[in-house]
Structures are given as C-alpha cells and as structure tokens.
C-alpha positions in Angstrom: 0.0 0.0 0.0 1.0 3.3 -0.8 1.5 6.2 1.4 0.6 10.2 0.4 1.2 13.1 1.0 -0.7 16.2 1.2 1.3 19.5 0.4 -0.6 22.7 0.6 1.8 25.9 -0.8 0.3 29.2 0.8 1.2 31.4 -2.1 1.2 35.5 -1.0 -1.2 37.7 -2.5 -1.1 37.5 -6.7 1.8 35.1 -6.6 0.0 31.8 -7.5 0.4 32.1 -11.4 4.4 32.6 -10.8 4.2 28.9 -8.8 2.0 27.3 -11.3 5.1 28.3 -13.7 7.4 26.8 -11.9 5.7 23.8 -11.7 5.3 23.8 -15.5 8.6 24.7 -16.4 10.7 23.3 -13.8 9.5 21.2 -11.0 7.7 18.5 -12.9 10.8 17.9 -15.3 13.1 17.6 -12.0 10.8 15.3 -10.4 10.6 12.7 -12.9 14.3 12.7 -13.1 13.8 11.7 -9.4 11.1 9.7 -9.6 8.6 11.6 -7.8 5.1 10.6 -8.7 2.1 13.0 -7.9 -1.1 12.3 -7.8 -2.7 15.5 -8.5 -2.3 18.7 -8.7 -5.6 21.1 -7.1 -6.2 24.9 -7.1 -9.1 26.4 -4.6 -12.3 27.6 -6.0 -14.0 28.0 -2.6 -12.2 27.5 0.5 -10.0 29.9 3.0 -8.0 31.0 0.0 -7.4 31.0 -3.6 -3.6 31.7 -3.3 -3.2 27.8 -2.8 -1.8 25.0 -4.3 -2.5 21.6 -3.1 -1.0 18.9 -4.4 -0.5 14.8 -3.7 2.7 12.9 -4.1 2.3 9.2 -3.8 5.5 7.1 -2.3 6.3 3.5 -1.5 7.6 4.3 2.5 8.7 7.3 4.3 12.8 6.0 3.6 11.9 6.3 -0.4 10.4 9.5 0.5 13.6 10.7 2.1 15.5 9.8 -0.4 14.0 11.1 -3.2 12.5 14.6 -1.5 16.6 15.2 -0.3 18.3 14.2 -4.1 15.6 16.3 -5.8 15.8 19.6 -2.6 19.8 19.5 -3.6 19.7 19.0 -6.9 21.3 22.0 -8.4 19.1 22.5 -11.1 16.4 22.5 -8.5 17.9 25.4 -6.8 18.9 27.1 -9.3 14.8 27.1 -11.1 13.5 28.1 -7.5 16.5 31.3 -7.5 15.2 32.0 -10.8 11.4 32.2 -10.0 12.4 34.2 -7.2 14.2 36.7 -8.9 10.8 39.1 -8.8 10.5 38.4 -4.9 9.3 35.3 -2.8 6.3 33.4 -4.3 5.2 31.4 -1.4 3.8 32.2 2.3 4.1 29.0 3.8 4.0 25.1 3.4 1.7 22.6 5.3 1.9 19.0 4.5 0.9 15.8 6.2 1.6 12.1 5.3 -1.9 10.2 4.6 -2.4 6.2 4.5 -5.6 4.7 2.4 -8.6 3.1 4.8 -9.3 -0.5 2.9 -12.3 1.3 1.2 -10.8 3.7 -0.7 -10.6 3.9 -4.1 -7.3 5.3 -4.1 -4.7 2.4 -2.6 
C-alpha cells in the first residue's frame, strides 16, 4: 500500500500564477528525473484562500520519501529554477503537508 502526501503551498497575494510556472517549467521535469510521482495537482475555487496549491505525491515508505525529497531539494538544477522564480520576490507564504495512509475502502490504494 502506498502512502501520500498532502502538500498545501500558501502562495502570497497575486503570486500563485508565478508557482503554477514553476511547476510547468521546472518542477515537474526535475521530479521525474527523481522519480517523484504525484497524484494531483488542485487549485481552490472556494475554501480559505485561492492563493493555494495543493498537491498529492504518492510514495512506497517514508525511507523512499527521504531519499527522493533530499536528491531532488539538492539538486542543483532545482535550486537554481526556485533562485530564478524568485528573482521578482518570494512566491510562497508557507507550506503545510501531512503524510496520509488509504482506509481499505478507498478507491485510491
């Protein structure tokens, strides 16, 4: 069974097209050359804000989450495409995330 997790990016005010970007042009490339599988990708519509991103990243175990989140945080194209999306001024507010396991009736396992 496969273990998720939940990542919500806070983006400030009028940011959230410059993370979507990043995402497009950056993130997802770097991530597959990782490994990293997500799950989906969600904006808000109605909720506490629509500055956020959530997003679900599915992994075998927590030790093949470490492993993959730290070779993909110090990659040095990584750093370098997050410098880069900066250059205009920090993009995101703050970052929640939680680790989720399926019950046996879910439809995702």
């Amino acid at each position: 069974m496969s273990i998720y997790e939940l990542r919500v990016y806070r983006c400030l005010p009028g940011r959230l097209p410059n993370l979507l970007k990043r995402f497009t042009d950056a993130t997802l490339k770097l991530w597959d050359k990782h490994g990293i599988r997500q799950a989906g990708f969600f904006t808000t519509l109605v909720g506490d804000s629509n500055q956020d991103l959530t997003y679900l990243l599915e992994w075998e175990s927590m030790a093949e989450r470490d492993a993959k989140w730290t070779a993909f945080a110090t990659d040095p194209e990584w750093i370098a495409a997050r410098v880069e999306s900066e250059k205009d001024g920090q993009i995101v507010a703050n970052i929640t995330n939680q680790f989720l396991a399926p019950t046996a009736f879910s439809a995702v396992k």
